[in-house]
MDTraj code that builds the backbone (N, CA, C; nanometers):
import mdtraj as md
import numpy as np

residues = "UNK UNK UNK UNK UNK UNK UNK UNK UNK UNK UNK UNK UNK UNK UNK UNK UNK UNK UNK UNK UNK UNK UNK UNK UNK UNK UNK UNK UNK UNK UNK UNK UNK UNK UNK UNK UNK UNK UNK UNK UNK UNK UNK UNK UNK UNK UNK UNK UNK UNK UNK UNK UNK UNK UNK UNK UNK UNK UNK UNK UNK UNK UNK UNK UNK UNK UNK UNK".split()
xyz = np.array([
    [-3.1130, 7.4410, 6.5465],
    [-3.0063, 7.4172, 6.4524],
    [-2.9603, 7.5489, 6.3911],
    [-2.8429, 7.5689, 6.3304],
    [-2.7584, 7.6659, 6.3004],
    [-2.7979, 7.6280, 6.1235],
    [-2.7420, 7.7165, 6.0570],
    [-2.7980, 7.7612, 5.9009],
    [-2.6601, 7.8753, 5.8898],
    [-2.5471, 7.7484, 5.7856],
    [-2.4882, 7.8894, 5.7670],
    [-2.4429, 7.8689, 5.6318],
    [-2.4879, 8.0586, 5.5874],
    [-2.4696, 8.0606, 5.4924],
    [-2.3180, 8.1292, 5.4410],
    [-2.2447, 8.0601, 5.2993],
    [-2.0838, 8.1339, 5.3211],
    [-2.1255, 8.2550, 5.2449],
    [-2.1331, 8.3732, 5.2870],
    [-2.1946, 8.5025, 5.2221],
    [-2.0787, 8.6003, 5.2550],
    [-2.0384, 8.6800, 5.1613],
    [-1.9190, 8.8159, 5.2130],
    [-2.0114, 8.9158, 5.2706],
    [-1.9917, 9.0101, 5.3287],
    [-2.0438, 9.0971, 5.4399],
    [-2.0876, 9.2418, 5.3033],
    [-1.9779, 9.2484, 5.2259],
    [-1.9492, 9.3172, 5.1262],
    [-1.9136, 9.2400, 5.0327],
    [-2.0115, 9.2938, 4.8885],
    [-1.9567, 9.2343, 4.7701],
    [-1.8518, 9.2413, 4.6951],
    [-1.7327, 9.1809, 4.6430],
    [-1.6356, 9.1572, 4.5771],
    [-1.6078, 9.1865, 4.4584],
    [-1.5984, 9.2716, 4.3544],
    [-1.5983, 9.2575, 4.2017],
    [-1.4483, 9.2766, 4.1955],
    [-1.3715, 9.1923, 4.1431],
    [-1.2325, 9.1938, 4.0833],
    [-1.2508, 9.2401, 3.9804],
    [-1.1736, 9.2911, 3.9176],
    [-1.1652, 9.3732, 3.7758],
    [-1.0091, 9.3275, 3.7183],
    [-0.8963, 9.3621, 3.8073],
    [-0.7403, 9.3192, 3.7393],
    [-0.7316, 9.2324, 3.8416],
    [-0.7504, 9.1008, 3.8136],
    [-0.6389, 9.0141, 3.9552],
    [-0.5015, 9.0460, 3.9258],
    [-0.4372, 9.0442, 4.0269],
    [-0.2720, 9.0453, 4.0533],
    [-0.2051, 8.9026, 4.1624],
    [-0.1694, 8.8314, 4.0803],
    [-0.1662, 8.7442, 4.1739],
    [-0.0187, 8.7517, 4.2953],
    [0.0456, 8.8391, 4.2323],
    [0.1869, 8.8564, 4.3515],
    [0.1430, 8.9387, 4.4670],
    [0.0320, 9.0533, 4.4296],
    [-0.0600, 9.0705, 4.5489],
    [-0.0973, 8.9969, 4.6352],
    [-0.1436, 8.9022, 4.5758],
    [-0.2537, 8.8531, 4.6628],
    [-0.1639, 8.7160, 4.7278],
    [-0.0560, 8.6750, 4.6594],
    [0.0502, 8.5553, 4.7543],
    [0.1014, 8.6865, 4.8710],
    [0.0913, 8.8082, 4.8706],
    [0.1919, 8.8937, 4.9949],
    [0.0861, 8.9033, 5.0945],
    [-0.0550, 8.9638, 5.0499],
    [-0.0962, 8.9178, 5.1395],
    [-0.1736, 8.7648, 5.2032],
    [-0.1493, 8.6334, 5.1301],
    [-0.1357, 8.5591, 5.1800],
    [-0.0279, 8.4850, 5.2944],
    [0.0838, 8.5898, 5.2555],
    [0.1783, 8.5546, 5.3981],
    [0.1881, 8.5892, 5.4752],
    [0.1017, 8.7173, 5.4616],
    [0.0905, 8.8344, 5.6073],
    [0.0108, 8.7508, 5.6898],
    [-0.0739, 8.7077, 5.6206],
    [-0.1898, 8.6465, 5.7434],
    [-0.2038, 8.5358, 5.7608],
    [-0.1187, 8.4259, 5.6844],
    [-0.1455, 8.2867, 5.7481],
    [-0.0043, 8.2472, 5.7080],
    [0.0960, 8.2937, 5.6630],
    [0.2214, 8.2466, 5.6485],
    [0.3229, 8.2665, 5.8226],
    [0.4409, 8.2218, 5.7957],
    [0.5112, 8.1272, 5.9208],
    [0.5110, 8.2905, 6.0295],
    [0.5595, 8.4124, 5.9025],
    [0.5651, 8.5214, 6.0093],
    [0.4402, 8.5751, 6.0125],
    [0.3031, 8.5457, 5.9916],
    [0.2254, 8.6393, 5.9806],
    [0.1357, 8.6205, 6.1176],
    [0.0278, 8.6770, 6.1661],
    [-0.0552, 8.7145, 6.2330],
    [-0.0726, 8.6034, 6.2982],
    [-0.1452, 8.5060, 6.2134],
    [-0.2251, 8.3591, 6.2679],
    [-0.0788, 8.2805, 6.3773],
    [0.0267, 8.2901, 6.2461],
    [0.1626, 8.2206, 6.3218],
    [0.2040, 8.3203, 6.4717],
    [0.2151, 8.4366, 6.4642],
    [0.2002, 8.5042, 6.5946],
    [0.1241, 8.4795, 6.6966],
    [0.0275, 8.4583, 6.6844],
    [-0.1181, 8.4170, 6.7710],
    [-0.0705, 8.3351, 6.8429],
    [-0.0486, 8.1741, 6.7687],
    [-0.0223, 8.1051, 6.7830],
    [0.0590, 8.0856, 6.8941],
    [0.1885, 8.1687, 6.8185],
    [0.3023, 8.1729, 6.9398],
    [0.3170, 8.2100, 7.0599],
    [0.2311, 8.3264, 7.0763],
    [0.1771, 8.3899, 7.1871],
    [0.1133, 8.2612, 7.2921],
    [0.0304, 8.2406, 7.2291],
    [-0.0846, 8.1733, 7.2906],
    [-0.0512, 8.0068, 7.3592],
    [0.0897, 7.9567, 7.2324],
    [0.1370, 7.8675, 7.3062],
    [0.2418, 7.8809, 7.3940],
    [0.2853, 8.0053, 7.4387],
    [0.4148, 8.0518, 7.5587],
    [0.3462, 8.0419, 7.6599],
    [0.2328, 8.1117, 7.6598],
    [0.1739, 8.1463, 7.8015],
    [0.1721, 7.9343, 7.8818],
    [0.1588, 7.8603, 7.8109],
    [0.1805, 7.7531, 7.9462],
    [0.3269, 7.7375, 8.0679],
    [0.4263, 7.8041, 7.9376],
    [0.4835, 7.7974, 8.0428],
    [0.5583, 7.9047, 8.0724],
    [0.4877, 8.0085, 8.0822],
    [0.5191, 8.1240, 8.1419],
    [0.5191, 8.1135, 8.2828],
    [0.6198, 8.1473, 8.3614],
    [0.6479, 8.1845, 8.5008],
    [0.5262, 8.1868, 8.6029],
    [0.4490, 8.2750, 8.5686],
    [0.3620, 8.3819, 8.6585],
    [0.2351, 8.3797, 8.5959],
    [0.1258, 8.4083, 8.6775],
    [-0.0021, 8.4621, 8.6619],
    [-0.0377, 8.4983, 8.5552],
    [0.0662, 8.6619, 8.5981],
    [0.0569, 8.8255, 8.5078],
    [0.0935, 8.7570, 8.3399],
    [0.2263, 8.7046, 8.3941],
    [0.3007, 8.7001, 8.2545],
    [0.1807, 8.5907, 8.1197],
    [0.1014, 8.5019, 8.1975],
    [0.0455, 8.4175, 8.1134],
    [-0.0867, 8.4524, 8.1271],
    [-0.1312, 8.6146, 8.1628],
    [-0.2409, 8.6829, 8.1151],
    [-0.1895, 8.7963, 8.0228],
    [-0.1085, 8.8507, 8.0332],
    [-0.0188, 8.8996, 7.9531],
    [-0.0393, 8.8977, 7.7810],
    [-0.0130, 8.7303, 7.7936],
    [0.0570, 8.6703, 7.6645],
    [-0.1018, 8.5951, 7.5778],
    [-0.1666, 8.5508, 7.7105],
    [-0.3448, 8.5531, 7.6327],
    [-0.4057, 8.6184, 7.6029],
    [-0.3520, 8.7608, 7.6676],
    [-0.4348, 8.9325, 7.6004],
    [-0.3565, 8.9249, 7.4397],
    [-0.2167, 8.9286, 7.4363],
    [-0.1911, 8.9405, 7.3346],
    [-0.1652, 8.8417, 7.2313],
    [-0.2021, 8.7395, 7.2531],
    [-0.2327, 8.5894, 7.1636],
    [-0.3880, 8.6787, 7.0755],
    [-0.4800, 8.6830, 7.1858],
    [-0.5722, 8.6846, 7.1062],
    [-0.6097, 8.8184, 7.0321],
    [-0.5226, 8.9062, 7.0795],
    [-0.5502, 9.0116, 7.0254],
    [-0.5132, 9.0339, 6.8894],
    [-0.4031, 8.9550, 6.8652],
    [-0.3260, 8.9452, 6.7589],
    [-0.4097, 8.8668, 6.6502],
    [-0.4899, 8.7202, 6.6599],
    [-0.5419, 8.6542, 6.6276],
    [-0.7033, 8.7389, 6.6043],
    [-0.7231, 8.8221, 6.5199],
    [-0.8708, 8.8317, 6.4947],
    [-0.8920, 8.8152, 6.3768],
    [-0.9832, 8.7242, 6.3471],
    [-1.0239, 8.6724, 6.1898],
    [-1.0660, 8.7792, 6.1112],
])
top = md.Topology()
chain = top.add_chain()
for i, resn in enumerate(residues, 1):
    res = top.add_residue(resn, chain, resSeq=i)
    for name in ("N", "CA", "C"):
        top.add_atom(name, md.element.get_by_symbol(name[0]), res)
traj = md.Trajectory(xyz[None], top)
């Protein structure tokens, strides 16, 4: 069995929150233009991409784009 604990890698101390910060980068990375939504898009072209190349292509860069 697996044991997981939700732990940061590095500890966190906020001192000033800013919250208009932290909504910009909430859209970078999970909003319609950001990263996750890119991934996404990538990753759902490649079915119907043409060719081989083109829909290894588009899974190199689906997932490349997509790293948590």
């Amino acid at each position: 069995m697996f044991n997981y604990e939700k732990k940061l890698q590095y500890p966190v101390n906020i001192k000033n929150p800013n919250p208009a910060l932290a909504k910009l980068i909430m859209s970078q990375l999970g909003g319609p233009d950001g990263e996750a939504g890119a991934a996404l898009r990538y990753l759902s072209q490649r079915y119907s991409a043409p060719t081989r190349e083109v829909q290894a292509v588009l899974t190199d860069v689906g997932t490349e784009e997509y790293v948590p």
